[in-house]
DRENMIPA-410274 format. One record per residue (C-alpha): x, y, z; residue in one letter; residue number from 1. Coordinates in steps of 0.25 Angstrom, whole numbers, padded with zeros to 4 digits. Layout:
DRENMIPA-410274
{site {X; Y; Z}; A; NUM},
...
end
This chain:
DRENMIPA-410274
{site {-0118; 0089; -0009}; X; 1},
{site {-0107; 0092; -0020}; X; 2},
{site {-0097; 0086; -0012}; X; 3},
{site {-0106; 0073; -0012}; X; 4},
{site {-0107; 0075; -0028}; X; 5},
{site {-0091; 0076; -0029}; X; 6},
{site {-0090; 0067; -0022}; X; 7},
{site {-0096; 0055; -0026}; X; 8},
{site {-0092; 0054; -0040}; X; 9},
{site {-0076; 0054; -0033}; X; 10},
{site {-0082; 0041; -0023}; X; 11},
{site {-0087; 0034; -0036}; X; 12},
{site {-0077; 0036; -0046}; X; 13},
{site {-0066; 0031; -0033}; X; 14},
{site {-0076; 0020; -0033}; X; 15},
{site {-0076; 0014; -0046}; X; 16},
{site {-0062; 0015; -0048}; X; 17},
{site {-0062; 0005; -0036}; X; 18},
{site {-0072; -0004; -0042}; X; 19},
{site {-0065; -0004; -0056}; X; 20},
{site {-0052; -0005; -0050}; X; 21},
{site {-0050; -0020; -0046}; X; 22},
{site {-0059; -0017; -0031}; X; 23},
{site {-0048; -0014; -0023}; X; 24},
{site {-0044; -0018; -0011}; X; 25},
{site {-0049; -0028; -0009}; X; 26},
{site {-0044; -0042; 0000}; X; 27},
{site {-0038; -0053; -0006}; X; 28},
{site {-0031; -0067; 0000}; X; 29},
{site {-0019; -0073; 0000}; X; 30},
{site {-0024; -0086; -0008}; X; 31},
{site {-0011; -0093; -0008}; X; 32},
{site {-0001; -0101; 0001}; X; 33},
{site {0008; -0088; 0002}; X; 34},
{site {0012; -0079; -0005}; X; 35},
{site {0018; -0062; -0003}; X; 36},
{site {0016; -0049; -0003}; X; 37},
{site {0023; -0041; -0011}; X; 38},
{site {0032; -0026; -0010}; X; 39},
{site {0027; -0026; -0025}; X; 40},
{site {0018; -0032; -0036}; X; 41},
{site {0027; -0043; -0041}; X; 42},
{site {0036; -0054; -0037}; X; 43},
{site {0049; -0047; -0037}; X; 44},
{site {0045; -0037; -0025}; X; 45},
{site {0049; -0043; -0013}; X; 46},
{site {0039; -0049; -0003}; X; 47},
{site {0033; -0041; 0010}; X; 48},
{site {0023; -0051; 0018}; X; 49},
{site {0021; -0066; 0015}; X; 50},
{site {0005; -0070; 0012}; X; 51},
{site {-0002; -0083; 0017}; X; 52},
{site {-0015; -0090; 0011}; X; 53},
{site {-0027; -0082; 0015}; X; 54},
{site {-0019; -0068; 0020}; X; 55},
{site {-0029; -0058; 0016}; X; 56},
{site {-0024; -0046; 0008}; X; 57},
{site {-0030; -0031; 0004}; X; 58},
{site {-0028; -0031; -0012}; X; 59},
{site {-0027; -0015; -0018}; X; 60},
{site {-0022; -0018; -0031}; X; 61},
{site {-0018; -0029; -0042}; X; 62},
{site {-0007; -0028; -0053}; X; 63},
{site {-0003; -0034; -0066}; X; 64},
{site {0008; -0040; -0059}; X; 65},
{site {0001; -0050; -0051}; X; 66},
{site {0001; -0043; -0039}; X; 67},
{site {-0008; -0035; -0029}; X; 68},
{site {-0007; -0023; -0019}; X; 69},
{site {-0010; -0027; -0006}; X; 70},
{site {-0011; -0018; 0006}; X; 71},
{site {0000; -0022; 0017}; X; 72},
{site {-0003; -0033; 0027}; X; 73},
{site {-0001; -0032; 0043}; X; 74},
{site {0013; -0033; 0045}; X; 75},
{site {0018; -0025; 0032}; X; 76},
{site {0028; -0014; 0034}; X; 77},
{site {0037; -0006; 0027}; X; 78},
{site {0049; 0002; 0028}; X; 79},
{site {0053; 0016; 0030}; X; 80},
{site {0065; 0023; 0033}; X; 81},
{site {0066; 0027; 0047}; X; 82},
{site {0072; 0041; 0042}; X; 83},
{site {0059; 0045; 0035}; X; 84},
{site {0051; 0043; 0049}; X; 85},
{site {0049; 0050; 0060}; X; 86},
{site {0042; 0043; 0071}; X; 87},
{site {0043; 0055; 0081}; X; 88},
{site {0032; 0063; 0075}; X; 89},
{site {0020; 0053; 0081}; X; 90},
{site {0019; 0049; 0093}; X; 91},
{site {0015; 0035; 0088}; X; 92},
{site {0031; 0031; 0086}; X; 93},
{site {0024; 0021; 0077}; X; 94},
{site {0021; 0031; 0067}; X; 95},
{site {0031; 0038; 0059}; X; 96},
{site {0032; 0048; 0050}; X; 97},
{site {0037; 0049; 0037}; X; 98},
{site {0049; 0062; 0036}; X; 99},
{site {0054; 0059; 0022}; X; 100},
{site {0044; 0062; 0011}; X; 101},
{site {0045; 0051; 0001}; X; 102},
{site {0050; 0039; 0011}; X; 103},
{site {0050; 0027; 0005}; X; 104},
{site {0041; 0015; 0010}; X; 105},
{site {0049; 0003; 0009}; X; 106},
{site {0039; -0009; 0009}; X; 107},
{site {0042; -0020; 0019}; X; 108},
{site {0042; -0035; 0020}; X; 109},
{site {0039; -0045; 0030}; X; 110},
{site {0048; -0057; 0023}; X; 111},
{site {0062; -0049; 0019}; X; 112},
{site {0068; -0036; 0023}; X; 113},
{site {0067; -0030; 0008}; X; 114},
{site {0061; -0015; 0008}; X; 115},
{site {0066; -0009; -0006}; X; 116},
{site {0051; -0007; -0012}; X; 117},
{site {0042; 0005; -0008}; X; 118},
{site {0029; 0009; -0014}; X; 119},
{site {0027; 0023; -0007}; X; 120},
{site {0032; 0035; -0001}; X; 121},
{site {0029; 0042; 0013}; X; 122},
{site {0028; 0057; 0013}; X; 123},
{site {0033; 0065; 0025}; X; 124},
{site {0021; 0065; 0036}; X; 125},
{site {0017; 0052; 0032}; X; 126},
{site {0015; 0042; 0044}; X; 127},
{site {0018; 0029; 0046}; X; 128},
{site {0017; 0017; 0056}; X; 129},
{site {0032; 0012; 0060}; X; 130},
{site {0032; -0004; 0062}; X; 131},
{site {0046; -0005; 0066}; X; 132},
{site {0060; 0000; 0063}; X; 133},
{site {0073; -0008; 0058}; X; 134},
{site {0086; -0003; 0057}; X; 135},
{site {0093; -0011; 0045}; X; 136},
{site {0107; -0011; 0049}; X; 137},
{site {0113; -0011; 0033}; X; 138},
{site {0110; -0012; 0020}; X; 139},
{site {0104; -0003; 0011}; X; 140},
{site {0092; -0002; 0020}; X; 141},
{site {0101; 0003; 0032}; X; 142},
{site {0094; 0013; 0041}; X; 143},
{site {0083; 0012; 0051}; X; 144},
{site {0069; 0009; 0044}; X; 145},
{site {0053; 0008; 0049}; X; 146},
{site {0045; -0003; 0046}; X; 147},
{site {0032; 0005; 0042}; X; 148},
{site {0016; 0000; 0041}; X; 149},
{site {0015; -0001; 0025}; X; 150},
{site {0012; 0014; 0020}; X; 151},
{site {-0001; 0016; 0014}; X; 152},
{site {0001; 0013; -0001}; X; 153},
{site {0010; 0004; 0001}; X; 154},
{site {0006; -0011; -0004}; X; 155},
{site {0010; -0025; -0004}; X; 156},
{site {0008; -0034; -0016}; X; 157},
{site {0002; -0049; -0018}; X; 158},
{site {0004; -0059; -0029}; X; 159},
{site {-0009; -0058; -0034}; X; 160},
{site {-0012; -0073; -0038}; X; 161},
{site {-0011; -0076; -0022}; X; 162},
{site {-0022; -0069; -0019}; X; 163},
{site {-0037; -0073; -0021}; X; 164},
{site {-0040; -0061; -0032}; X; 165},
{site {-0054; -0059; -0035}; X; 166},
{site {-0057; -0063; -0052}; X; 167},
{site {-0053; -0052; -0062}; X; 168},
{site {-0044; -0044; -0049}; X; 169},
{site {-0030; -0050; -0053}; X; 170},
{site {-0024; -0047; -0065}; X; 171},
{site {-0024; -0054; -0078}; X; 172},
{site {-0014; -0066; -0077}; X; 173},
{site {-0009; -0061; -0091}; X; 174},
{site {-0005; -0048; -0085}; X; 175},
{site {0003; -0053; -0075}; X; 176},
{site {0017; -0056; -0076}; X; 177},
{site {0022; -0069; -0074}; X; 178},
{site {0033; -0067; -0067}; X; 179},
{site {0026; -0054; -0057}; X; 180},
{site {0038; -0044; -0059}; X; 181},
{site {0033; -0030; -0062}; X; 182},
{site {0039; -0021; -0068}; X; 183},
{site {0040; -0007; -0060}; X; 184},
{site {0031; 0000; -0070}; X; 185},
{site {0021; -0012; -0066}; X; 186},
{site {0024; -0011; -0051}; X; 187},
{site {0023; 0004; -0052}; X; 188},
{site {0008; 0002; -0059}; X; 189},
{site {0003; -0008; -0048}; X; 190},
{site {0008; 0003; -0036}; X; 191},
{site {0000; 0013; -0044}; X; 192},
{site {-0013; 0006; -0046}; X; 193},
{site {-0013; 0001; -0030}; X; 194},
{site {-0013; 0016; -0026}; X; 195},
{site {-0023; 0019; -0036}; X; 196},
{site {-0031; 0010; -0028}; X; 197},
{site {-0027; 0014; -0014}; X; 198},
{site {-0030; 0030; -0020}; X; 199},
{site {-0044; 0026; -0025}; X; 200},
{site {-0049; 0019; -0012}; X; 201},
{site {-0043; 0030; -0003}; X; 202},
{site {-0049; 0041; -0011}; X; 203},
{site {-0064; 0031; -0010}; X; 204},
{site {-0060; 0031; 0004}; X; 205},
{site {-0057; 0047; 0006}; X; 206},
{site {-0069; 0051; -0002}; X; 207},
{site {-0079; 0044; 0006}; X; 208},
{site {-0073; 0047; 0020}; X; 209},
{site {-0075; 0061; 0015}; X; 210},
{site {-0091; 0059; 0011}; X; 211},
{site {-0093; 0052; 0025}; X; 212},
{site {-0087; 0063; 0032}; X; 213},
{site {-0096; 0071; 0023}; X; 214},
{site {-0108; 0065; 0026}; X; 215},
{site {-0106; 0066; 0043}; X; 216},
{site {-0105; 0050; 0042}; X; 217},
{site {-0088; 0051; 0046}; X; 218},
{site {-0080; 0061; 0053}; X; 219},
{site {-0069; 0070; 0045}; X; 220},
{site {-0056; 0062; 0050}; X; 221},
{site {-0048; 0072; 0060}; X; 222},
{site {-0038; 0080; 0050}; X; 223},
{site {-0028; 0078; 0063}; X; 224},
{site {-0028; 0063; 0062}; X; 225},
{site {-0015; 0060; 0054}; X; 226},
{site {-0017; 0048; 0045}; X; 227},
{site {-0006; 0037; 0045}; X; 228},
{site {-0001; 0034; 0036}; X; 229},
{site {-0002; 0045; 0026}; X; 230},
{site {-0004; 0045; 0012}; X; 231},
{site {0008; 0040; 0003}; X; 232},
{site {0016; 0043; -0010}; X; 233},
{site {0017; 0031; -0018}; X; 234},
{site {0030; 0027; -0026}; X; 235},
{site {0027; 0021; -0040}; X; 236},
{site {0026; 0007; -0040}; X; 237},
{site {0034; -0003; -0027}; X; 238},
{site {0048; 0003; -0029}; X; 239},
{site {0060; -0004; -0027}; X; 240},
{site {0070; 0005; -0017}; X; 241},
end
């Protein structure tokens, strides 16, 4: 019964910082003809997928800059150098893991060959799905890379005036710039407010995972069972490389 009592109050508090804190996720669309997603919150990042009339989206956060977090779509990928990955360990040569503690995660795109822009790191130990591997033959990209399934943590970024927001979800038109440049100290704020979200759901999630299992309704998960992919360190903000 204590555990109960300590608990709850954990559940509740997790809860209304939800509530109070713009109902996150939720789905939005894609209200005009076209438009992108984004490596980062403002025009100047470099686009990654191109967005049709009615493409439904899965919204985790808005910023001042006029832009949204959005989880990766089917079809988004990004890079990883073939050096930190060893894709010997597993079985599944589709799942690598990550050798070099701190390897960056270079976000992808599906319109130009630009990967200088990474929002987190990989530990060592961390898993990862392998799409594909390139061989860039010059350039300061030269090496042997792997196309990856987008990281957990790692998002992609809408205008926000091309989706059908919900009144009193967007930001004030005052407070957005007209030009949608941010500066990194902005682009650094909106990073950090996304994974305050993604913390708050998981720790909702977690907790009542942990009172079912309590409660004989759902079984503990096997402690053998290796999760993929792991948990992930975050860089501040979407860096340029």
């Amino acid at each position: 019964m204590g555990f109960w009592c300590a608990l709850f109050p954990q559940l509740i508090s997790a809860e209304e910082q939800l509530a109070t804190g713009q109902q996150f996720p939720r789905r939005v669309q894609v209200v005009t003809s076209h438009t992108y997603l984004r490596a980062g919150p403002g025009d100047d990042f470099y686009p990654t997928a191109r967005l049709i009339h009615g493409e439904s989206l899965e919204l985790w956060s808005v910023s001042e800059s006029g832009y949204g977090a959005v989880r990766p779509l089917t079809g988004s990928f990004s890079w990883l150098r073939a050096a930190d990955v060893d894709r010997k360990i597993e079985k599944d040569s589709e799942i690598g893991v990550v050798i070099t503690d701190g390897a960056v995660s270079r976000i992808g795109s599906q319109i130009n060959a630009l990967r200088h822009v990474a929002q987190v790191r990989l530990e060592a130990g961390e898993r990862v799905r392998v799409l594909n591997e390139v061989r860039i033959q010059e350039g300061r990209h030269e090496g042997l890379w792997l196309q990856v399934a987008p990281p957990a943590g790692e998002f992609r970024w809408a205008r926000l005036e091309d989706l059908d927001l919900p009144i009193g979800l967007a930001p004030q038109a005052s407070n957005i710039a007209t030009n949608n440049k941010t500066s990194p100290e902005e682009t650094s704020a909106s990073i950090v407010k996304v994974r305050e979200a993604v913390d708050a759901w998981r720790e909702v999630g977690d907790s009542l995972s942990e009172v079912m299992t309590v409660a004989g309704q759902l079984p503990a998960e096997d402690p053998e069972v290796r999760e993929e992919p792991g948990q992930l360190r975050g860089i501040s903000g979407a860096h340029r490389l």
